[in-house]
C-alpha positions as CSV (number, residue, x, y, z in Angstrom):
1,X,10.3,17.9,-7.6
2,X,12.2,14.9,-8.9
3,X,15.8,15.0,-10.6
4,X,17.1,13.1,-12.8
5,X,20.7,13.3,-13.3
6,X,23.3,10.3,-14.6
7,X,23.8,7.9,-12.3
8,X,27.5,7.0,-11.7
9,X,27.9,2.7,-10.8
10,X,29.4,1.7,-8.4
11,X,32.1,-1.2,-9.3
12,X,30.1,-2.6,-12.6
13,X,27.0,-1.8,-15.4
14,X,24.7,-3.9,-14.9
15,X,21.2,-3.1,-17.1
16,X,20.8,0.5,-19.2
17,X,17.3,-0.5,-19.2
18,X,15.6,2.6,-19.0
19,X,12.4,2.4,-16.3
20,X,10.8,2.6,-19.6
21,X,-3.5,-0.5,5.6
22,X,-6.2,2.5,7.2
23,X,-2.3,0.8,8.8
24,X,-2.4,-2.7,10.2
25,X,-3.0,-3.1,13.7
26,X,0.6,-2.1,15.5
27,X,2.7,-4.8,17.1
28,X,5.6,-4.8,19.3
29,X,8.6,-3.3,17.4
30,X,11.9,-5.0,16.6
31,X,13.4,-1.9,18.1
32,X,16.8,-0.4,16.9
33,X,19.3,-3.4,18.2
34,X,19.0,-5.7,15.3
35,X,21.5,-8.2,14.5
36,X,23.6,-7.7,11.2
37,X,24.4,-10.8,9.0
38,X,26.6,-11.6,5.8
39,X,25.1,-13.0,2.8
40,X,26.4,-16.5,2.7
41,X,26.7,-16.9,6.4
42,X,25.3,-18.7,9.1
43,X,21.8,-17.3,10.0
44,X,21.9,-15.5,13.1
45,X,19.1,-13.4,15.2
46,X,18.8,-11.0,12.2
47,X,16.2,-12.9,11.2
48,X,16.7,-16.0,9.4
49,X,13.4,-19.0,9.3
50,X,13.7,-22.2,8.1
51,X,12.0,-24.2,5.5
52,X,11.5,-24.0,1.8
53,X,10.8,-20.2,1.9
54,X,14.7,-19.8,2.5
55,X,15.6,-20.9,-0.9
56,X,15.0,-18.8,-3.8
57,X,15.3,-21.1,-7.2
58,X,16.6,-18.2,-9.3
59,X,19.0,-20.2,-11.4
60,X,18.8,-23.3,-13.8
61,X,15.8,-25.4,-14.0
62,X,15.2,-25.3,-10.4
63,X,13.3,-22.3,-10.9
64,X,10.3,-23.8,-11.5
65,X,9.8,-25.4,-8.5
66,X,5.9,-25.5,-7.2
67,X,5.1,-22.4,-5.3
68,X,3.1,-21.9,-2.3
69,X,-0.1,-20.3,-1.8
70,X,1.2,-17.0,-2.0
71,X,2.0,-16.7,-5.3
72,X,1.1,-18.6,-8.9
73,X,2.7,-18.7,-12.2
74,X,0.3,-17.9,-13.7
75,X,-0.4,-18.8,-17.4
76,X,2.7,-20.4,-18.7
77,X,3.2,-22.6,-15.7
78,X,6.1,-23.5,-13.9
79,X,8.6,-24.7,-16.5
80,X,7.6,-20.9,-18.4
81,X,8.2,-19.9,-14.8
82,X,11.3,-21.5,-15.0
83,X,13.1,-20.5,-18.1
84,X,12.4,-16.6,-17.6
85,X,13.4,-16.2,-14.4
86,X,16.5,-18.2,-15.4
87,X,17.4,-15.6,-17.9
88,X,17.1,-12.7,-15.6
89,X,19.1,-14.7,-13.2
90,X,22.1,-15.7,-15.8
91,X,22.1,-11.6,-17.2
92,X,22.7,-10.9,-13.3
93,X,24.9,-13.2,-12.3
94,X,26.7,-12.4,-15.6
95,X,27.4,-8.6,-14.5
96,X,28.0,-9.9,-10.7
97,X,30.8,-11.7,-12.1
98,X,32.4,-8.9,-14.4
99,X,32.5,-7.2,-11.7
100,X,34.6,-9.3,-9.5
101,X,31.4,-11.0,-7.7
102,X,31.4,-8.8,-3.9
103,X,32.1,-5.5,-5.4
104,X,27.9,-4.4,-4.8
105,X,26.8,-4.7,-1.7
106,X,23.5,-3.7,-0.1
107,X,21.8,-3.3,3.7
108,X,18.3,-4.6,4.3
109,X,16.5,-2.5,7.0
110,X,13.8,-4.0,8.4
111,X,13.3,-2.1,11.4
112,X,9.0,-1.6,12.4
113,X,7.9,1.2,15.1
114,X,4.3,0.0,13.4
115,X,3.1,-3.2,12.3
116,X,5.2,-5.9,12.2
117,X,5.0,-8.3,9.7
118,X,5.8,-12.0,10.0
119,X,7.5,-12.4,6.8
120,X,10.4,-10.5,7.5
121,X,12.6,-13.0,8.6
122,X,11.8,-14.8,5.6
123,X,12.7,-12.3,3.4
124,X,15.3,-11.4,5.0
125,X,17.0,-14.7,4.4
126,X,15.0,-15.3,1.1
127,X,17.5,-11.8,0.2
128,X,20.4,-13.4,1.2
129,X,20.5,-16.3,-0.9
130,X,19.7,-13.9,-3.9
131,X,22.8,-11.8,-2.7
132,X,24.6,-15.4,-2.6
133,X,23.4,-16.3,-5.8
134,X,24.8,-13.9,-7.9
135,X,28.3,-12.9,-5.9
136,X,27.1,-9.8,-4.5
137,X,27.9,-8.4,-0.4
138,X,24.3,-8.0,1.7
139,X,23.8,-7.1,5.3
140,X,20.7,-7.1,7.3
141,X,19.9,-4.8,10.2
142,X,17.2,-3.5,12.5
143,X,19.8,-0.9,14.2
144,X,18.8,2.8,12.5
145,X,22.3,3.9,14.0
146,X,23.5,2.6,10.8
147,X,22.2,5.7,8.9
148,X,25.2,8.0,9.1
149,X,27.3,9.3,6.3
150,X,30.1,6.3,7.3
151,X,27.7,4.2,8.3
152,X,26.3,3.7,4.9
153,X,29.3,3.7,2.8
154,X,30.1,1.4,1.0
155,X,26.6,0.0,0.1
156,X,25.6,0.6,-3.4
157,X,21.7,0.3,-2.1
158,X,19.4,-0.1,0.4
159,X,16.4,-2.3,0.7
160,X,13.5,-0.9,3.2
161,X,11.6,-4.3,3.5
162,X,8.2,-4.1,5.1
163,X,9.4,-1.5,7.6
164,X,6.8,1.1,9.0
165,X,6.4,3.8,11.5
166,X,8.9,6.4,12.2
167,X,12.2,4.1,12.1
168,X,15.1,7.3,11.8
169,X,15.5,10.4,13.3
170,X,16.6,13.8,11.8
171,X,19.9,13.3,11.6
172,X,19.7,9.4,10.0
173,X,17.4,10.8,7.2
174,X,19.4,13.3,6.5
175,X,22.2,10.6,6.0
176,X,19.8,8.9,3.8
177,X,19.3,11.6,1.7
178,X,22.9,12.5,1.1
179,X,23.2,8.5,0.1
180,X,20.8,9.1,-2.7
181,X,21.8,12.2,-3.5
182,X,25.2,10.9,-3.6
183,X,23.9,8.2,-6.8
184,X,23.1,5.1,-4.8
185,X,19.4,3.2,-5.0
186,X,16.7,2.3,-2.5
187,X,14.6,-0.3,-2.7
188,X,11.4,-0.7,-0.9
189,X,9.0,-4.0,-0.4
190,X,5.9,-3.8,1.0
191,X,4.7,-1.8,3.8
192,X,7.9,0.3,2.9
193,X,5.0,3.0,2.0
194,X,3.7,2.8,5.7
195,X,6.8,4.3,6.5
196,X,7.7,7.9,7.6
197,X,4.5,10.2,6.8
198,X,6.1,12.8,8.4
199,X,9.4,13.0,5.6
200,X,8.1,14.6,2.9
201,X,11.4,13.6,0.7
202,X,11.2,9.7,1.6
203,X,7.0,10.0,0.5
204,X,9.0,11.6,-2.9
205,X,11.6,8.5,-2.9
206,X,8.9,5.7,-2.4
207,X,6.5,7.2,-4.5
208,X,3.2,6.8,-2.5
209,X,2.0,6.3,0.9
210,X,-0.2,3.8,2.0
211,X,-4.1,3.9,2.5
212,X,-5.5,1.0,2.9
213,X,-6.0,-2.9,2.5
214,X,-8.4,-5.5,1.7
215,X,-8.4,-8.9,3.0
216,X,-5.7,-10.9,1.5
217,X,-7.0,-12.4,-2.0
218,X,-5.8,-13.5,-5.8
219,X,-6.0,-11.0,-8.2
220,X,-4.4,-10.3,-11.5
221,X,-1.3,-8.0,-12.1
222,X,-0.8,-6.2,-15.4
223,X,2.7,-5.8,-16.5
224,X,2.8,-2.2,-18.1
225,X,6.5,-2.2,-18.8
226,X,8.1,-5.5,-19.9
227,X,11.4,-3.7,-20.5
228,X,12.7,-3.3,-17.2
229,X,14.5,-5.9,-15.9
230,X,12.2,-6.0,-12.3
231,X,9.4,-7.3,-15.0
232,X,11.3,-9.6,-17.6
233,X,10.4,-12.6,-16.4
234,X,6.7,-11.9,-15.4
235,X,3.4,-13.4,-17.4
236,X,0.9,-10.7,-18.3
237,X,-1.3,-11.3,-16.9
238,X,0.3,-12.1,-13.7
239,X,-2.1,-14.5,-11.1
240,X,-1.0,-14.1,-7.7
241,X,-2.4,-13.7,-3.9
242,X,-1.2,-11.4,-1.8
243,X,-2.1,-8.4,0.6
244,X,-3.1,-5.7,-2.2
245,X,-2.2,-2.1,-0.5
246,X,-4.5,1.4,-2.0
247,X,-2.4,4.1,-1.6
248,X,-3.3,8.6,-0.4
249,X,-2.1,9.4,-3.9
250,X,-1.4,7.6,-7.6
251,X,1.8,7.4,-8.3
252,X,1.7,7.6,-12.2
253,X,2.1,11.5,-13.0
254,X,6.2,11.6,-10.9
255,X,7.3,7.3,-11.2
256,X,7.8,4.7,-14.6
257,X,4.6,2.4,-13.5
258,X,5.7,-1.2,-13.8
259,X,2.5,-3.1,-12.5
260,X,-0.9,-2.7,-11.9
261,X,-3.4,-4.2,-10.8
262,X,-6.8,-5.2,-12.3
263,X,-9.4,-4.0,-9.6
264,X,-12.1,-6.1,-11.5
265,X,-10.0,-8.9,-11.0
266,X,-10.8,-9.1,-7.1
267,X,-13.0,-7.6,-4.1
268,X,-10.9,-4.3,-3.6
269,X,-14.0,-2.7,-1.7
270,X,-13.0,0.7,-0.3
271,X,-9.2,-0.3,-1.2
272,X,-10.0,0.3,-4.6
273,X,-7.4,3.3,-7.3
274,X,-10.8,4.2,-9.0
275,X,-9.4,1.7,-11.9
276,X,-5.8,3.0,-12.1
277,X,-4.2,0.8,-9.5
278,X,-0.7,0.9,-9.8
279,X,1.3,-1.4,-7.7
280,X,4.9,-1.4,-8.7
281,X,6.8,1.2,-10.2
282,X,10.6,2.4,-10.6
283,X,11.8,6.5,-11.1
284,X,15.1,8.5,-10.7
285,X,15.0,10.8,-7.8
286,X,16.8,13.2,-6.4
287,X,20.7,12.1,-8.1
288,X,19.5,8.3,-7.0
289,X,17.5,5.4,-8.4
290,X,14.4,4.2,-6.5
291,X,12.1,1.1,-6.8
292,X,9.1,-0.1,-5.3
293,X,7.0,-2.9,-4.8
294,X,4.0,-3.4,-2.8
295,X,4.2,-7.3,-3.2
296,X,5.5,-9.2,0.0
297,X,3.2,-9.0,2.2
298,X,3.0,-13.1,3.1
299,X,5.8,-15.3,3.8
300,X,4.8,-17.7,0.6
301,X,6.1,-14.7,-1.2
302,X,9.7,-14.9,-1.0
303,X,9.4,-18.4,-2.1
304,X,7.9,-17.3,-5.2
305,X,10.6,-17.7,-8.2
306,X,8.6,-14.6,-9.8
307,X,8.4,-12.7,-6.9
308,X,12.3,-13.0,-6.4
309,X,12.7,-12.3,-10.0
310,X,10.9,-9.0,-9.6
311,X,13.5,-7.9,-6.7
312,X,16.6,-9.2,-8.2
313,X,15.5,-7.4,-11.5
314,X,14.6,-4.3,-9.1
315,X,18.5,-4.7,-8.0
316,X,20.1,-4.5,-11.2
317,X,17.7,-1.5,-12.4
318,X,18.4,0.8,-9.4
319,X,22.5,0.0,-9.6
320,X,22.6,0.7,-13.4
321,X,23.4,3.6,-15.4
């Protein structure tokens, strides 16, 4: 059963938008001793990689830089590219700044007892130069200890990227849940939904659990709500590759769908929503805000100016009121 209930901000208001893989092969696992890392620091063993994925152009003209193969413009081109993600990026760096810059601050998890994907480090870092961007506090960590009741506070979110398996125990989730229930927001990227089968409340908070995959291919993404901030600066149609996740159930009857995709846009074979394939989506839950995106899975990604767009909208939605 969701609830919806006001949401009290930490520190600033940011938007009052309304939110109007059968599992990869397993690898080894991170385990629970991940490094944590500052935004704006030096990049340590939490997960940092160089090269052009590490930069996110989110502000000024620069965000029109050429892309890599894992994601396109799409009609409109880079210098459309460009000027809307610029705008999101100026409205949030706006509110940062109101608010006396580090006063939000979020935790990335990224810990994997399943398949472990190679873009994490990227995203990781590709996260902390969005938290550096607009003035805002981020940690990364792979350590589940984290998940207590003073272990978490003082985030305003947290952002489960591409984490899967069974990555806390009782006791953490039920930290978790009190963090929610308490008004803060979650964020999850990616295989976020092959996460935790067995915790019926976290399969509420992400929405959906994951299925299935094709191989990795272009496809087009609908934009269903252009309101929300996560989607402001998206074409419609949006052309992009990526790793396109089916999920056990559709989303659309508990969650504010935000993207879909067009299955007779690719090869979804088996992987397929029977034509009602949504693939990004926001919702209030449970006293908290909660976003998800199943975008992410390649390392080109988080290079993406869209893409980056997309989570830094996702930010602003699940800290406002």
């Amino acid at each position: 059963m969701l609830r919806r209930a006001p949401l009290v901000l930490s520190g600033c208001l940011w938007f009052s938008f309304a939110c109007g893989e059968t599992h990869d092969a397993p690898s080894a696992s991170a385990g629970a001793g991940g490094t944590v890392a500052s935004a704006g620091s030096s990049p340590g063993s939490g997960g940092s990689t160089p090269g052009s994925a590490g930069a996110v152009p989110l502000s000024g003209g620069s965000a029109g830089a050429a892309l890599g193969p894992g994601g396109s413009t799409g009609a409109g081109g880079a210098s459309a590219a460009g000027a809307t993600t610029a705008g999101v990026a100026g409205s949030l760096s706006g509110e940062a700044g109101s608010a006396g810059g580090g006063s939000v601050s979020l935790l990335v998890f990224s810990r994997t007892q399943g398949y472990r994907h190679d873009s994490i480090p990227v995203g990781i870092q590709a996260l902390r130069d969005l938290a550096s961007a607009h003035g805002f506090q981020l940690e990364a960590t792979e350590d589940a200890t984290r998940f207590t009741d003073s272990g978490l506070s003082g985030y305003d979110a947290v952002i489960f990227l591409s984490t899967s398996g069974d990555v806390l125990d009782d006791a953490q989730q039920a930290a978790f849940e009190r963090f929610v229930r308490a008004g803060h927001g979650f964020i999850g990227i990616h295989s976020a939904s092959d996460t935790e089968y067995d915790w019926a409340w976290y399969g509420g908070l992400v929405g959906a659990y994951f299925r299935e995959h094709p191989a990795i291919q272009a496809a087009s993404v609908v934009v269903e709500d252009k309101a929300n901030p996560a989607t402001a600066a998206l074409p419609n149609p949006w052309q992009r590759t990526d790793e396109w996740y089916a999920f056990q159930s559709n989303p659309r009857p508990n969650v504010q769908v935000l993207l879909a995709l067009d299955e007779n846009s690719y090869s979804p074979g088996s992987a397929n929503m029977n034509g009602d394939h949504p693939i990004a989506w926001c919702h209030e839950y449970d006293g908290g805000r909660a976003f998800y995106t199943a975008l992410g899975h390649t390392s080109e990604s988080y290079a993406d100016p869209l893409f980056m767009a997309q989570l830094a909208g996702a930010v602003a939605w699940v800290l406002a009121k």
